[in-house]
N, CA and C of each residue as an Amber inpcrd file, in Angstrom:
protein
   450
  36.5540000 -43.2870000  12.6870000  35.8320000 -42.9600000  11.4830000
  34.4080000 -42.5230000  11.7940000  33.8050000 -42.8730000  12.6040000
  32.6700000 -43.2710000  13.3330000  32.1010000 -42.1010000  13.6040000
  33.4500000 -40.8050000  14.5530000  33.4680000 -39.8500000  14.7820000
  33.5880000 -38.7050000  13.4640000  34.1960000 -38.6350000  12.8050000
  33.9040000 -38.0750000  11.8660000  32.5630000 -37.8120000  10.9440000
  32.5000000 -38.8570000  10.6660000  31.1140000 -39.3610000   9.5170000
  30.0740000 -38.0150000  10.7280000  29.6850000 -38.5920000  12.1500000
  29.0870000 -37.6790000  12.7180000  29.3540000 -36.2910000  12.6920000
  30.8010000 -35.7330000  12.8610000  30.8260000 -34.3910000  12.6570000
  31.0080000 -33.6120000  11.5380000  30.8150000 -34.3960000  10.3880000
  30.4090000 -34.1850000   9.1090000  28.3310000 -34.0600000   8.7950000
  28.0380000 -34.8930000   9.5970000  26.9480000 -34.9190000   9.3890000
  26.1360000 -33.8090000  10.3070000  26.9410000 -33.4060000  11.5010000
  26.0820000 -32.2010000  12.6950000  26.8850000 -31.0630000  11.5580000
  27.6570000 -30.8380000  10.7710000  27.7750000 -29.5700000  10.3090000
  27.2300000 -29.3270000   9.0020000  26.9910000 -31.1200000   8.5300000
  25.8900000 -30.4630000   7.2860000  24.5400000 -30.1160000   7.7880000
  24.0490000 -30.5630000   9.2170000  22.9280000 -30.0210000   9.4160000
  22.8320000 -28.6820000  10.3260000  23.8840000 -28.6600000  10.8360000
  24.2170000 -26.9430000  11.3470000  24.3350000 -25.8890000  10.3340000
  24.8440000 -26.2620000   9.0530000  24.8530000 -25.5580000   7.9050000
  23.5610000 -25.1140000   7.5360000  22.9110000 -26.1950000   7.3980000
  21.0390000 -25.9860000   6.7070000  20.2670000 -25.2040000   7.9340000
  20.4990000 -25.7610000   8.6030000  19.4970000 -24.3190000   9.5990000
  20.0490000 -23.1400000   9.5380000  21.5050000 -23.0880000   9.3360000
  22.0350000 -21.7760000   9.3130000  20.9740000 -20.8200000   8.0550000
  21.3780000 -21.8490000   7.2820000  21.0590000 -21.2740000   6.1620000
  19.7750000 -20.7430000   5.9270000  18.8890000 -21.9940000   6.5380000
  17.3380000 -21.4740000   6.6280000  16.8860000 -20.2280000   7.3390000
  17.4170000 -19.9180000   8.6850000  17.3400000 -18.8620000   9.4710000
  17.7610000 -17.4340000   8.6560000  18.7680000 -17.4880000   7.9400000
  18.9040000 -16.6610000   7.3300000  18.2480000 -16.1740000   5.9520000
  17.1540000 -16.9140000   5.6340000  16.3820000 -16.4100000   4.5130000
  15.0110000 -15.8480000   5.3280000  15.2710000 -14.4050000   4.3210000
  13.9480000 -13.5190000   4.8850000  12.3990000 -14.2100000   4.3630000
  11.4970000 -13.9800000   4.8870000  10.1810000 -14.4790000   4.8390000
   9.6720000 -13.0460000   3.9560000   9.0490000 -13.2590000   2.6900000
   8.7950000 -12.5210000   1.9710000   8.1900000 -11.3030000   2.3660000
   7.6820000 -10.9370000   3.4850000   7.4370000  -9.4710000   4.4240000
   8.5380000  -8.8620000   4.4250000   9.4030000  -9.9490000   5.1060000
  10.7280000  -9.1610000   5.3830000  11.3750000  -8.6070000   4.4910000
  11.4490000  -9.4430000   3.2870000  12.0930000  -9.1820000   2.1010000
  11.5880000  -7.4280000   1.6220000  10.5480000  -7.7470000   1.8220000
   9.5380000  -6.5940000   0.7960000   9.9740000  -5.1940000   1.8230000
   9.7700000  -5.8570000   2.9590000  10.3470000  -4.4180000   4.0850000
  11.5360000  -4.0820000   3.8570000  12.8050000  -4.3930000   3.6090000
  14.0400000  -4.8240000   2.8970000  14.3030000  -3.8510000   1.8800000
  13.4170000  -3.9970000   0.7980000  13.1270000  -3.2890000  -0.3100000
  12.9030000  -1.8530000  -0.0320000  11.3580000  -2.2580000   0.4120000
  11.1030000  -0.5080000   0.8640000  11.8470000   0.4830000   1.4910000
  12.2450000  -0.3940000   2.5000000  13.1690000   0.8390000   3.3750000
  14.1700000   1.0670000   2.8940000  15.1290000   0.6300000   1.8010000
  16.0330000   0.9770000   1.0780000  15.3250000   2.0160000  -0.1140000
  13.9870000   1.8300000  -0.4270000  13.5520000   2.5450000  -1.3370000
  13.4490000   2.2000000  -2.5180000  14.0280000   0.5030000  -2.8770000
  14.1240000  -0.1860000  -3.8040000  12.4640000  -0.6460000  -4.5730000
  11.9440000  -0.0540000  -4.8550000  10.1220000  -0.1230000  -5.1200000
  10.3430000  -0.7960000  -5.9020000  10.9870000  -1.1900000  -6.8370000
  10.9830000  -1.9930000  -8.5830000  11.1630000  -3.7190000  -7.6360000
  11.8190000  -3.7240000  -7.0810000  12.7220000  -4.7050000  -6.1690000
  11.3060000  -5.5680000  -5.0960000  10.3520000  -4.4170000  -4.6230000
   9.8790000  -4.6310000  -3.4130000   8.1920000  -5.0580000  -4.4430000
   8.0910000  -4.7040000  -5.2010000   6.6420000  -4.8170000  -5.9690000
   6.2680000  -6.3780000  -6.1800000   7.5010000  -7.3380000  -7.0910000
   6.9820000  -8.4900000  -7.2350000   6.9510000  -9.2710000  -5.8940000
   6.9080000  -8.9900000  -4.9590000   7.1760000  -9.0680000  -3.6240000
   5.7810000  -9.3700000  -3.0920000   5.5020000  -7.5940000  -3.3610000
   4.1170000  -7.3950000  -2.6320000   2.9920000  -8.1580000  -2.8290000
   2.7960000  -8.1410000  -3.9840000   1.7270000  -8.0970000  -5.0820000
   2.0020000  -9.8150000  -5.1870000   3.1200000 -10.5170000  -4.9560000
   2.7600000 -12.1740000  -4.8140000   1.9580000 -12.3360000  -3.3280000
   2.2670000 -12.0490000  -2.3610000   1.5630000 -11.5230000  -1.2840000
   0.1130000 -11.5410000  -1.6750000   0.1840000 -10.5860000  -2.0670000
  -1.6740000 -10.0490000  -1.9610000  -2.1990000 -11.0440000  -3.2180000
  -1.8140000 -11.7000000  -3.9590000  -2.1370000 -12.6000000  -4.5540000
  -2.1370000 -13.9390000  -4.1850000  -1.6230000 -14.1660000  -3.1570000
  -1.2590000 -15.4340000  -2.2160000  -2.9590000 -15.4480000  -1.3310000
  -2.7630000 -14.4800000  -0.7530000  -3.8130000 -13.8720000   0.4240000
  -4.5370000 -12.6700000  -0.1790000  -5.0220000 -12.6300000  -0.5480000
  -6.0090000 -10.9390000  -1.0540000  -6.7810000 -10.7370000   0.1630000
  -6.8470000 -11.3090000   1.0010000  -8.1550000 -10.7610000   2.1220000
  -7.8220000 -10.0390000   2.9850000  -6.0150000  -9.7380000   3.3630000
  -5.4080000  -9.4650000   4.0660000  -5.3680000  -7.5080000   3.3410000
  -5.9200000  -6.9230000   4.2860000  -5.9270000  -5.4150000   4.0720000
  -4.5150000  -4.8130000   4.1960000  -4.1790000  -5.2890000   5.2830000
  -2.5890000  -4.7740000   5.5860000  -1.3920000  -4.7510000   3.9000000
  -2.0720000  -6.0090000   3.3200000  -1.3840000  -6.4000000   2.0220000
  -1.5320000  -5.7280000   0.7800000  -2.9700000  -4.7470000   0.5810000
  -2.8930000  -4.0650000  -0.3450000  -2.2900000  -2.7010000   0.5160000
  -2.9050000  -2.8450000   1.2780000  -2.1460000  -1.2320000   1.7670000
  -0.4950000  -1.0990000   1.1550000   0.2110000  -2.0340000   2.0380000
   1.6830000  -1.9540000   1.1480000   1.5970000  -2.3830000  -0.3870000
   0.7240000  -3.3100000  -0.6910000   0.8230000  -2.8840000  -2.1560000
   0.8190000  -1.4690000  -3.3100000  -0.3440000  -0.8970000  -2.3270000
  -0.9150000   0.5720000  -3.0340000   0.5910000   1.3650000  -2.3940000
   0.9950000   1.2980000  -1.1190000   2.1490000   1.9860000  -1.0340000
   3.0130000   2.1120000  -2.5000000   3.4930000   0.6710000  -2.2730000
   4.6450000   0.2780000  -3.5320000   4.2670000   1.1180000  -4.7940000
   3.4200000   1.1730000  -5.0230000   2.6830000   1.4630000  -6.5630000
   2.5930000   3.0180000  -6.4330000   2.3710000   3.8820000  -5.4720000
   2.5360000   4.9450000  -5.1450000   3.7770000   5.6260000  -5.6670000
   4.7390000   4.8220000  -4.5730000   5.8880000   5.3720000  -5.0420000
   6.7140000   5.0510000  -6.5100000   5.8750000   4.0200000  -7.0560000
   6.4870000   3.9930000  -8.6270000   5.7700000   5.0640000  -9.0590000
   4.9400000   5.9220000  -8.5990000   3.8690000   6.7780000  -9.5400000
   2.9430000   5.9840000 -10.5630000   2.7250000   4.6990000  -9.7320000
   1.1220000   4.1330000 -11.0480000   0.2750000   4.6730000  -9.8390000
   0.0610000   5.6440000 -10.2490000  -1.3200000   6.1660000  -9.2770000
  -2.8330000   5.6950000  -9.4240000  -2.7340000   5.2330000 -10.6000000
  -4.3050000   4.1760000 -11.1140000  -4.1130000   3.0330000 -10.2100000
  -3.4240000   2.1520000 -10.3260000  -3.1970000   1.0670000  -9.3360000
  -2.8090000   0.8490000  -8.3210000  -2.5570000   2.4910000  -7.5180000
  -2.7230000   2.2880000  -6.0840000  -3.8570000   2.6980000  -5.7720000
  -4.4340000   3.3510000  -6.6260000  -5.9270000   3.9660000  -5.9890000
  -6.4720000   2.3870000  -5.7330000  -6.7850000   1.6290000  -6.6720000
  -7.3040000   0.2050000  -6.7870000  -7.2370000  -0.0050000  -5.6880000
  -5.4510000  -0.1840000  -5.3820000  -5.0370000  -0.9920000  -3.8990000
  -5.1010000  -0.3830000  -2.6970000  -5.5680000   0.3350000  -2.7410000
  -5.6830000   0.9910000  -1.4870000  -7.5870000   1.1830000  -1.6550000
  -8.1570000   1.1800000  -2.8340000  -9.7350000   1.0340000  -2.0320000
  -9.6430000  -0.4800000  -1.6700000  -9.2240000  -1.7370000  -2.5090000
  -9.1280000  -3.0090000  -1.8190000  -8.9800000  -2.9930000  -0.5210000
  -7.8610000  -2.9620000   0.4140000  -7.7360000  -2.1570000   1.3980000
  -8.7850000  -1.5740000   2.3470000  -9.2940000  -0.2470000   2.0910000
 -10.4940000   0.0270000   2.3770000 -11.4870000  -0.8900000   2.3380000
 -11.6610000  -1.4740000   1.2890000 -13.1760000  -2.1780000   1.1730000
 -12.9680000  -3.4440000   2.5070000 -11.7540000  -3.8980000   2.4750000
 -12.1750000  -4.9240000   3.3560000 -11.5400000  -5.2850000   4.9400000
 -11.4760000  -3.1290000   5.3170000 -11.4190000  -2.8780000   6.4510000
 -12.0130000  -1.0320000   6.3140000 -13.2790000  -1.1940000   6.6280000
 -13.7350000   0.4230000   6.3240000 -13.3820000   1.5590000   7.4580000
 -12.8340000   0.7380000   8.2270000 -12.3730000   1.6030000   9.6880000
 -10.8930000   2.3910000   9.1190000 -10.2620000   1.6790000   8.2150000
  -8.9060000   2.2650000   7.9580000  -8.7940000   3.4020000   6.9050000
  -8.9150000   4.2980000   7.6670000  -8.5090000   6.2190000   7.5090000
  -7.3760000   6.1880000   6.7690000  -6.4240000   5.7180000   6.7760000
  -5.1660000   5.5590000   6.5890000  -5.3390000   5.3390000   4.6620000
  -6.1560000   4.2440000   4.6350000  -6.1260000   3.8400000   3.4400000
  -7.1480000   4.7710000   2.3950000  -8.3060000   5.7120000   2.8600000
  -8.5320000   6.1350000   2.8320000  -8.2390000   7.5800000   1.8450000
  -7.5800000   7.8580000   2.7980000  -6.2180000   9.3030000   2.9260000
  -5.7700000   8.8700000   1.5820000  -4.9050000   7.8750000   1.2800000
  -4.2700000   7.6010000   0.2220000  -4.5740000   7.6640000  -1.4210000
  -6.4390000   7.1470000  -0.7430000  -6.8870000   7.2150000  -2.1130000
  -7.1030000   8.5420000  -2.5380000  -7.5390000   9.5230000  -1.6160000
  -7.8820000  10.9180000  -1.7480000  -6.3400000  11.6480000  -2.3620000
  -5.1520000  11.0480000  -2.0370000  -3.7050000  11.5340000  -2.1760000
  -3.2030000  11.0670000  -3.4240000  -3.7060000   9.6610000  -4.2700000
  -3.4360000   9.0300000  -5.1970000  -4.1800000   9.9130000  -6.3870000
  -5.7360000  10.3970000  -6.2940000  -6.0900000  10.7360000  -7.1300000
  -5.8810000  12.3330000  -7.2360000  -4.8860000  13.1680000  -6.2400000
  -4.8810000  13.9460000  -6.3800000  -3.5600000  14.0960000  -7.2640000
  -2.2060000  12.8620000  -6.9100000  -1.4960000  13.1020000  -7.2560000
  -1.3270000  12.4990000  -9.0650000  -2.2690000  11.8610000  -9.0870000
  -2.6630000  11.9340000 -10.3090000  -3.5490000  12.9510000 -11.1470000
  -3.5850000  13.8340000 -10.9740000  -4.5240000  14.9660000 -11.1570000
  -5.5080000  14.8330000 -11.6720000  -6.2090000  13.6240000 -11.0440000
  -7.8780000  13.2850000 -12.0970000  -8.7210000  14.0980000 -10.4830000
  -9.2050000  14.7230000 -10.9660000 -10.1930000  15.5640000 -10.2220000
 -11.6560000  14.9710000 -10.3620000 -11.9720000  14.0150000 -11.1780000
 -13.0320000  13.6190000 -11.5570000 -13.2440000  12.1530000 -10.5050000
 -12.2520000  11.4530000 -10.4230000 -11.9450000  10.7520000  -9.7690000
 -12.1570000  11.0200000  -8.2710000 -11.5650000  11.9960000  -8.0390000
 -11.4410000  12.7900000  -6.8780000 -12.5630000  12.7950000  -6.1500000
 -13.0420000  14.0280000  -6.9640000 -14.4240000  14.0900000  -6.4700000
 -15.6700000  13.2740000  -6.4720000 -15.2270000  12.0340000  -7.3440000
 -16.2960000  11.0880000  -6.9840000 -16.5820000  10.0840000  -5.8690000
 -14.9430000   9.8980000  -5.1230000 -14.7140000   9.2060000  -3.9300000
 -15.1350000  10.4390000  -3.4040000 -14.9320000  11.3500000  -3.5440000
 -15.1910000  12.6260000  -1.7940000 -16.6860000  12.7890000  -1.7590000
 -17.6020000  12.4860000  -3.3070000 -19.2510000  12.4170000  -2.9170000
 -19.5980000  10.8110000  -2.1080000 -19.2350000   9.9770000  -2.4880000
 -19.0150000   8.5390000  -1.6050000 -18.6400000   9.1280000  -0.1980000
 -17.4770000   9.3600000  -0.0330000 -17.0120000   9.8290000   1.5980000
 -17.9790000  10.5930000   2.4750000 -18.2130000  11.6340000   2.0670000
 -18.5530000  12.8720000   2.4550000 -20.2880000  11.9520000   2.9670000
 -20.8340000  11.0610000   2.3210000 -21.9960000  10.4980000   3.2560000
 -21.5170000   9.8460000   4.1180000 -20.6400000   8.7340000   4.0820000
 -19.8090000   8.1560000   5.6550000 -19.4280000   9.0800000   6.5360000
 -18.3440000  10.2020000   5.9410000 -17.6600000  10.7590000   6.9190000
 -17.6170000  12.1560000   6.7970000 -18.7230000  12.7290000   7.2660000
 -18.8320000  13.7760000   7.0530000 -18.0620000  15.0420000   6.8090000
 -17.3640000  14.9070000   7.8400000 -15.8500000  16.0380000   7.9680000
 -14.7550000  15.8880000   6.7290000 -15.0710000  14.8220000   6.4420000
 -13.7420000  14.4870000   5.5390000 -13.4000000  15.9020000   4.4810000
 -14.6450000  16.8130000   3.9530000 -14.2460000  17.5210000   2.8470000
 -13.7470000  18.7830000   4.0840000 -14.2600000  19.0360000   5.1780000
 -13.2950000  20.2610000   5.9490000 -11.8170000  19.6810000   5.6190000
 -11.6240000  18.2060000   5.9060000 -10.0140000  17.5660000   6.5150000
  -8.9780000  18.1940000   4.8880000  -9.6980000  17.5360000   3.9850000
  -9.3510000  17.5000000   3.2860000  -8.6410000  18.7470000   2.1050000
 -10.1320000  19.7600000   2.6460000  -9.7180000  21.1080000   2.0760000
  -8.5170000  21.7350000   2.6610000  -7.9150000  21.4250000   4.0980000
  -7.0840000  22.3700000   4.8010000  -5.6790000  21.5700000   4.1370000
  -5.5480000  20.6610000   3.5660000  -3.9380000  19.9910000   3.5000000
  -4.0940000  20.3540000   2.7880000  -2.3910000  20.6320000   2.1620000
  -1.7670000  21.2630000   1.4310000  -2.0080000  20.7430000   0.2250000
  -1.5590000  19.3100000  -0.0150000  -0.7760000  18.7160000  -0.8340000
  -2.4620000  18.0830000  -2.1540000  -3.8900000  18.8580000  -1.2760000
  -4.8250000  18.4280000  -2.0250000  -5.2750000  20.2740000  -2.8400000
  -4.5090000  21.3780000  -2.2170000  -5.4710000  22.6420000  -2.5760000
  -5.0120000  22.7410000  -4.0020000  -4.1480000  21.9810000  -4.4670000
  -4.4140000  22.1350000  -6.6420000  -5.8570000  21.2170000  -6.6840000
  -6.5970000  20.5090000  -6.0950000  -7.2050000  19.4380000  -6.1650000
  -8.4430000  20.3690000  -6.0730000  -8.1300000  20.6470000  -4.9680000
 -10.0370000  20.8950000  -4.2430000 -10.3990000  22.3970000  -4.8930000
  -9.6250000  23.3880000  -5.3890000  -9.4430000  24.2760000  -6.1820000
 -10.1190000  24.1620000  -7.6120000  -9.7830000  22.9480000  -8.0840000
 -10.3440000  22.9620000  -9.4540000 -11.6560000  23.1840000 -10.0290000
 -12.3090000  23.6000000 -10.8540000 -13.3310000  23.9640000 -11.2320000
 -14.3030000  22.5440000 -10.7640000 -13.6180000  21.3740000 -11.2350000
 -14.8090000  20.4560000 -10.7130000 -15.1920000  20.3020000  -9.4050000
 -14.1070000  19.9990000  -8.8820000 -14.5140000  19.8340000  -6.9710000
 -15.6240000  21.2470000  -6.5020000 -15.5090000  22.7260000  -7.0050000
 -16.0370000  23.8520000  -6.4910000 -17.5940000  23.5690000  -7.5400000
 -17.3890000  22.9200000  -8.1670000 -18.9610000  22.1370000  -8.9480000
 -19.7810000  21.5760000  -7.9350000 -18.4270000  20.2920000  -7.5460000
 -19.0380000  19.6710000  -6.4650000 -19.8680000  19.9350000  -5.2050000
 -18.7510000  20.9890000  -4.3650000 -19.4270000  21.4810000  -3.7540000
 -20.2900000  22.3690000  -4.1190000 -20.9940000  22.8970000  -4.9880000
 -22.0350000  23.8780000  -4.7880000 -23.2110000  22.7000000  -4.7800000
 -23.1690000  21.5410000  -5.1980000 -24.5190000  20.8390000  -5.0120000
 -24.4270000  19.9280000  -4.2300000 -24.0670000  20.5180000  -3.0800000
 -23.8680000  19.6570000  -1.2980000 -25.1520000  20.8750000  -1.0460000
């Protein structure tokens, strides 16, 4: 009996680690999501994340991702200057905001981060003018405002 009771008891606890090992750690989960493309799926994900930890840049970045690809382009701009603000080295996040407000077509917006930029990083309005995916952007009557009073 003795023997039993024990191999009842090593497989209820072989069971529970099984089990534990096999639950994703909410990164994973959210990576899970994304790479399937599941954004609706991967958001309450993120965003408990960056609400858990907000200091963590890496965390709005995939947040502002997520939000990207739902098209709330207001609230990835947010998450992705968060992001920025509390890693100013990251280009990456950067890029996004310049890509968020383009793909939101606020030009006003636009051009008010590229007068901010354009004193940090000088080049940014060459970088910016040559991609594609900004020349409805940098075209518009306001940005060619902009630049005439550089």
């Amino acid at each position: 009996m003795n023997k039993l009771v024990v191999s009842v008891v090593l497989l209820l606890i072989c069971g529970f680690a099984y089990a534990e090992s096999t639950t994703l750690k909410p990164i994973d989960q959210y990576y899970t999501h994304a790479s399937s493309g599941e954004w609706q799926k991967a958001l309450p994900i993120i965003q408990e994340m960056v609400e858990s930890d907000p200091s963590m840049p890496s965390r709005w970045f995939q947040y502002g991702s997520c939000l990207e690809e739902l098209k709330k382009h207001s609230e990835a701009i947010s998450a992705f200057k968060k992001a920025y603000e509390l890693d100013a080295t990251d280009f990456g996040s950067q890029y996004r905001i310049f890509r968020n407000y383009a793909l939101a077509k606020d030009a006003e917006g636009f051009v008010e981060f590229a007068k901010a930029e354009a004193v940090k990083t000088p080049q940014i309005l060459a970088l910016i003018s040559q991609r594609e995916e900004f020349k409805a952007i940098v075209s518009s009557e306001t940005y060619r405002a902009f630049l005439q009073q550089l």
